[in-house]
C-alpha positions in Angstrom: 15.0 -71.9 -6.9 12.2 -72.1 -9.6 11.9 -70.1 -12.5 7.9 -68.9 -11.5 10.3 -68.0 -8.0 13.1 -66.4 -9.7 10.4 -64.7 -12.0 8.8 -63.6 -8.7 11.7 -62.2 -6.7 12.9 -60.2 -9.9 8.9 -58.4 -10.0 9.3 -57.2 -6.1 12.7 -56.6 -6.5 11.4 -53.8 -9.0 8.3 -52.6 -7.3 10.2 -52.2 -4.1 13.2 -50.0 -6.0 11.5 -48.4 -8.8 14.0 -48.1 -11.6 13.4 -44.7 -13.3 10.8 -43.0 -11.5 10.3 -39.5 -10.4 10.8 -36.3 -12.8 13.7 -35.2 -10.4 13.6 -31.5 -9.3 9.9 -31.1 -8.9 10.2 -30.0 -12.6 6.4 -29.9 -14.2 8.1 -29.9 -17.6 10.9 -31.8 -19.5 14.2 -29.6 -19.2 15.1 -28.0 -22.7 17.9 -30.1 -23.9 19.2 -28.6 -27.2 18.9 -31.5 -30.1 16.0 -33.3 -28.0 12.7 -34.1 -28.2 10.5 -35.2 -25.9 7.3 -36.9 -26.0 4.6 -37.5 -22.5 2.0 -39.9 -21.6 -0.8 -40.1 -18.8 -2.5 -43.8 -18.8 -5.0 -44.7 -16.4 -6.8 -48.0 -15.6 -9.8 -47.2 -14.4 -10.8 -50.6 -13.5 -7.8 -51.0 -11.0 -6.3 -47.7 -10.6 -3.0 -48.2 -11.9 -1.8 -45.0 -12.9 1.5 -44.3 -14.4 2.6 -41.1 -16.5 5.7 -41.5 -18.8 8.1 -39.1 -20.0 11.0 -39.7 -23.3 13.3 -37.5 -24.1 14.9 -38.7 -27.6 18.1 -37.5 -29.3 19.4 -39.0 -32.2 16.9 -41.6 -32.9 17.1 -43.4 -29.4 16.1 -43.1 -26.2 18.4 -40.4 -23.8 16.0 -40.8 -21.0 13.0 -42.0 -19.6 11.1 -41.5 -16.6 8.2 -42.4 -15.1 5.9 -41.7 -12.4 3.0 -43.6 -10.7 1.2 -45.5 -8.4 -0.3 -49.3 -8.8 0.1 -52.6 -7.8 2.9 -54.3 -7.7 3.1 -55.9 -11.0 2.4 -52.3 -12.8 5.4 -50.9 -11.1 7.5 -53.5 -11.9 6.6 -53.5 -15.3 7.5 -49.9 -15.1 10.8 -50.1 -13.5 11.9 -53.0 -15.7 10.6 -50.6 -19.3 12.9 -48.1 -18.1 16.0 -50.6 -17.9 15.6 -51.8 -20.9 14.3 -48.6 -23.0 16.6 -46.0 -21.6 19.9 -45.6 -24.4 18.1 -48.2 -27.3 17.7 -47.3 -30.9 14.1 -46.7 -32.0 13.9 -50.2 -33.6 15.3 -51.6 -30.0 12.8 -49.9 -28.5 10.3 -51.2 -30.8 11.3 -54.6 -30.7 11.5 -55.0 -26.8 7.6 -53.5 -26.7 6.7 -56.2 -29.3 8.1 -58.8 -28.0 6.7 -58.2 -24.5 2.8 -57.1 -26.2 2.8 -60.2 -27.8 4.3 -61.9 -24.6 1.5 -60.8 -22.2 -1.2 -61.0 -24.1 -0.4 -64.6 -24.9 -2.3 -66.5 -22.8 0.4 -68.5 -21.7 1.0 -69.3 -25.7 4.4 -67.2 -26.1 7.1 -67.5 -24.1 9.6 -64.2 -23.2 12.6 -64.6 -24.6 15.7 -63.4 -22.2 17.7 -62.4 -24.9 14.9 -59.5 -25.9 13.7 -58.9 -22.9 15.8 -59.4 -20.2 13.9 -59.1 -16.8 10.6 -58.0 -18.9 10.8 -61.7 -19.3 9.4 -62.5 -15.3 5.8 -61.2 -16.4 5.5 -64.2 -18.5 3.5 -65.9 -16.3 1.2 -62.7 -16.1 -0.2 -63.6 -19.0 -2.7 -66.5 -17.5 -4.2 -63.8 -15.6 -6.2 -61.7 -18.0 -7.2 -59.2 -15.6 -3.6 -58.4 -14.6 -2.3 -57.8 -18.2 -3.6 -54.6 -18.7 -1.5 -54.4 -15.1 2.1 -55.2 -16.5 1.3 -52.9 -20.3 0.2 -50.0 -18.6 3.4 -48.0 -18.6 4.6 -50.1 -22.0 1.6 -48.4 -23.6 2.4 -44.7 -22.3 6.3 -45.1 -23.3 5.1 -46.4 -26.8 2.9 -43.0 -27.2 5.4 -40.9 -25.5 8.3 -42.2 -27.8 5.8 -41.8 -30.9 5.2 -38.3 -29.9 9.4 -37.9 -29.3 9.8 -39.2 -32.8 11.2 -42.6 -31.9 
């Protein structure tokens, strides 16, 4: 198997069994969790109609929890389910490392390959990059996390 094929299977793998989405409970809000704070974000492409909304709950200067919810193509739900993996119990610098690493990734061109090692599976939507229309695609729920961690403190 090829690593574009291996790369492929891991992205419908993840928008088949969404990692991390649903709120759970048909709760509208975050649930009160003394020594947390919680941070949400809505993001919308308008030119596709990815949609994804984001909620962090941060104790302690890491991630507890995140969740997401949304609907997209495939590669934007992947994107989403593989984010939650790898954000869900890291540090704030973690967290800020793996969304770096996987920005400057993406909107590469081609020119930057994802390191493994950093990004784990994040590391399939390499090859997203040569496709400029789909990288707003694969950042749309790294975006939302990034502002929903900023407004959690993290």
């Amino acid at each position: 198997m090829s690593l574009d094929s291996l790369y492929q299977q891991v992205i419908l793998e993840h928008s088949k069994e969404r990692h991390g989405s649903g709120f759970g409970g048909g709760q509208s809000e975050p649930p009160d969790v003394e020594g947390a704070a919680h941070g949400e974000s809505h993001q919308l492409n308008p030119v596709c109609g990815d949609e994804v909304t984001v909620r962090v709950e941060a104790r302690d200067g890491a991630i507890a929890s995140l969740r997401w919810e949304g609907h997209g193509c495939s590669i934007s739900m992947a994107s989403a389910s593989v984010l939650h993996d790898l954000a869900e119990g890291a540090t704030a610098d973690e967290f800020h490392e793996v969304v770096d690493a996987f920005r400057d990734m993406v909107r590469s061109r081609g020119k930057v390959s994802g390191d493994p090692d950093i990004l784990g599976d994040a590391a399939a939507f390499e090859g997203v990059s040569r496709y400029v229309a789909r990288v707003k695609c694969a950042m749309i729920a790294w975006v939302a996390a990034e502002d929903a961690a900023r407004q959690a403190g993290v």
